[in-house]
C-alpha positions as CSV (number, residue, x, y, z in Angstrom):
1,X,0.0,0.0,0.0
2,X,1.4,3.0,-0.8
3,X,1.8,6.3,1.8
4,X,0.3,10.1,0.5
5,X,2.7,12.4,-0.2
6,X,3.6,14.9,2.6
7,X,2.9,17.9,0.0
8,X,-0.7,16.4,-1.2
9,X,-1.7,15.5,2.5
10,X,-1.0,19.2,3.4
11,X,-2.8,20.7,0.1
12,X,-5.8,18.2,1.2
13,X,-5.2,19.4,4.7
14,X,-5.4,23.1,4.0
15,X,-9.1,22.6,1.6
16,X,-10.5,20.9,4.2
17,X,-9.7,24.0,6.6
18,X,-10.6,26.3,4.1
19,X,-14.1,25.0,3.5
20,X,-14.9,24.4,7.3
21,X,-13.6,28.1,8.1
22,X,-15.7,29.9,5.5
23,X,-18.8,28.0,6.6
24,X,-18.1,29.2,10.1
25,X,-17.3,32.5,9.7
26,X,-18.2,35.3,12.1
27,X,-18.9,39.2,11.1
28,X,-17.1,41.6,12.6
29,X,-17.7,45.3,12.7
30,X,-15.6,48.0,11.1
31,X,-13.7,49.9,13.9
32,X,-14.9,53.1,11.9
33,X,-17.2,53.8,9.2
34,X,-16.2,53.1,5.5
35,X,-15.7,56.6,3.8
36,X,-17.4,57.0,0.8
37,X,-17.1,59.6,-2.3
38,X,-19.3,62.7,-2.3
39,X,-22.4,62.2,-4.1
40,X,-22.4,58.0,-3.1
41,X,-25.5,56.5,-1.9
42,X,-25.2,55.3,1.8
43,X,-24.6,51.6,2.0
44,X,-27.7,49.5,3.7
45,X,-27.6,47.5,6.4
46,X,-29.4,44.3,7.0
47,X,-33.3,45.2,7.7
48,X,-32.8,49.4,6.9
49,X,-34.9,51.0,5.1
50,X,-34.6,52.4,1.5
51,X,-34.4,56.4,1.2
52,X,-36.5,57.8,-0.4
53,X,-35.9,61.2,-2.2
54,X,-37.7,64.0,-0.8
55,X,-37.5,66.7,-3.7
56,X,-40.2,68.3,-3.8
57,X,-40.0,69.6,-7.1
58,X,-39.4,65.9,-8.0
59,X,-41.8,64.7,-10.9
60,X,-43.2,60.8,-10.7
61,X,-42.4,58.9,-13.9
62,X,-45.7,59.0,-16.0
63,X,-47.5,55.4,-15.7
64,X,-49.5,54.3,-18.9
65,X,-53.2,53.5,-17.3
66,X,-55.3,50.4,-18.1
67,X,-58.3,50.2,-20.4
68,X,-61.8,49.5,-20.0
69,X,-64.5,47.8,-22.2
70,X,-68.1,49.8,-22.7
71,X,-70.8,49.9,-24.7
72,X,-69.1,52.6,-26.9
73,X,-65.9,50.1,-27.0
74,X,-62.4,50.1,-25.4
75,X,-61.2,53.1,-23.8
76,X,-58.0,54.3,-21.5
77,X,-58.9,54.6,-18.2
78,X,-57.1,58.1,-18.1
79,X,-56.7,60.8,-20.3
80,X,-52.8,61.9,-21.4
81,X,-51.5,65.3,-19.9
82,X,-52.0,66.8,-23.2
83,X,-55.7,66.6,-23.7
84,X,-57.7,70.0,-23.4
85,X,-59.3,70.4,-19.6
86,X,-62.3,73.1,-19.7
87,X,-60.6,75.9,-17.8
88,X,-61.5,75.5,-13.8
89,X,-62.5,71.9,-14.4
90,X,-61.4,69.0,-11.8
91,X,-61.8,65.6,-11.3
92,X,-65.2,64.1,-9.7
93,X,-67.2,61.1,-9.2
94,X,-70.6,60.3,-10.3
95,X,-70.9,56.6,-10.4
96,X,-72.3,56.2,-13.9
97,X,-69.9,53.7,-14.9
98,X,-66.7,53.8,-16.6
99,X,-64.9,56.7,-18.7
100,X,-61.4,58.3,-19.4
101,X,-62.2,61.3,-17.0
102,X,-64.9,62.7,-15.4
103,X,-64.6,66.3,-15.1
104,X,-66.9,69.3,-12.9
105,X,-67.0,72.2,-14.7
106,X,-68.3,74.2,-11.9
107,X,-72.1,76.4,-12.8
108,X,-71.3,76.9,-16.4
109,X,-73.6,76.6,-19.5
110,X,-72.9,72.6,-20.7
111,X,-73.5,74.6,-24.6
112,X,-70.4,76.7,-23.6
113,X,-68.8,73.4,-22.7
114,X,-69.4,71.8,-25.6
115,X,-68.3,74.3,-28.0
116,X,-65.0,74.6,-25.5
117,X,-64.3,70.7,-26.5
118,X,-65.4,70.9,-30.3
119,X,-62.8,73.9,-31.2
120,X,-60.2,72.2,-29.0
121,X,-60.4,68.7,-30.2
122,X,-60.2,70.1,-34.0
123,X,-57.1,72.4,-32.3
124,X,-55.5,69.0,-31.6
125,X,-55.5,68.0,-35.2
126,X,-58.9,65.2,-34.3
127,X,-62.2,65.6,-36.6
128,X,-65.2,66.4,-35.1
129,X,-67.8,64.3,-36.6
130,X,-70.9,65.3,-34.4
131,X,-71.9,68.1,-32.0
132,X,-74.9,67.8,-30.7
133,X,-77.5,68.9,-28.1
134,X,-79.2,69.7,-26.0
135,X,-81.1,66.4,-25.5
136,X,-84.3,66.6,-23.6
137,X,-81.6,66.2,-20.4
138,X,-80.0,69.5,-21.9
139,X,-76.8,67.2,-22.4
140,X,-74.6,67.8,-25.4
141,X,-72.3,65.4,-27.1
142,X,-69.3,65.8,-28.7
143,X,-67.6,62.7,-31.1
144,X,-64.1,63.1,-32.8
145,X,-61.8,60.9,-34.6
146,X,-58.3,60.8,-35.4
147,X,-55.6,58.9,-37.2
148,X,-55.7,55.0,-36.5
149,X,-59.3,54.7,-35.6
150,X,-58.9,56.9,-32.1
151,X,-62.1,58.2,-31.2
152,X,-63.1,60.2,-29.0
153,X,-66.9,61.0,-27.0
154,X,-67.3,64.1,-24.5
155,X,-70.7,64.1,-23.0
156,X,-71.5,67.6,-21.2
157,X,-74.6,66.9,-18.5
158,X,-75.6,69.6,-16.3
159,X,-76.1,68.0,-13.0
160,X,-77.5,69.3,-9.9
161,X,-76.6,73.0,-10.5
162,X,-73.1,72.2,-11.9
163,X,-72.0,71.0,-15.3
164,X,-70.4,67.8,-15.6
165,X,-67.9,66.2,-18.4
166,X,-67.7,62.4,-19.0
167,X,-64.9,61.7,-21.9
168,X,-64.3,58.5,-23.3
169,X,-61.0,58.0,-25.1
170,X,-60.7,55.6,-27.2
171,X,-57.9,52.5,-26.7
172,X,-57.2,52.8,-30.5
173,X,-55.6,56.4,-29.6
174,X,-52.2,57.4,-28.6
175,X,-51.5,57.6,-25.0
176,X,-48.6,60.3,-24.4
């Protein structure tokens, strides 16, 4: 039977310490913190939380919404930055189902409204195809088209002594 070599006995010798010291190794604490370049990002410990960055003049990356089947067809479920707003308008809730935006336009004439939307939709480069109203509700409709198939509906309802804006725009149109 033959005897190991001294030198492979001690190479074998010095794996088998290796592997049994790094799987019992211990963590020790720096004596001082690590100095870091202006401008770094702090390093994280286990279990700290992320910063998060508190400009306020920061602006959120803009999010592409979702879309929605309805009886006029598939829509966004948001309108893009760009799209004309009747000046004073904001964001409200009436419950009638789904729609791009629904818009208050405070105690204004939905006919004013309406003729806002027509001239600011052709503005945009869209065909208006219809304007009508008032129905016997005294709403007024508004359809456009554009390249592509978009479309686009703006109902104007006067509701309760303020004048409301439901616009549906069409999943076939650009989101930017």
């Amino acid at each position: 039977m033959r005897t190991p070599r001294p030198s492979r006995v001690r190479a074998f010798s010095a794996a088998v310490l290796l592997a049994l010291a790094s799987g019992c190794s211990s963590v020790d604490k720096p004596s001082r913190p690590p100095t870091q370049s202006p401008g770094a990002s702090p390093t994280l410990g286990p279990g700290e939380p992320t910063p998060v960055p508190t400009d306020p003049d920061a602006t959120p990356a803009a999010t592409i919404p979702t879309q929605t089947d309805t009886d006029w067809g598939r829509i966004w479920d948001g309108l893009p930055t760009t799209f004309p707003a009747y000046p004073g308008a904001r964001p409200t809730e009436t419950g009638e189902g789904p729609a791009s935006a629904i818009l208050d336009a405070g105690a204004v004439e939905p006919a004013e409204v309406a003729a806002f939307y027509e001239s600011a939709l052709e503005v945009e480069g869209l065909g208006v195809v219809s304007s009508s109203g008032p129905r016997e509700d005294g709403s007024w409709e508004v359809e456009a088209v554009g390249d592509a198939g978009c479309g686009i509906r703006v109902t104007v309802t006067p509701l309760g002594g303020s004048t409301v804006v439901t616009i549906l725009y069409g999943a076939a149109c650009r989101f930017s």
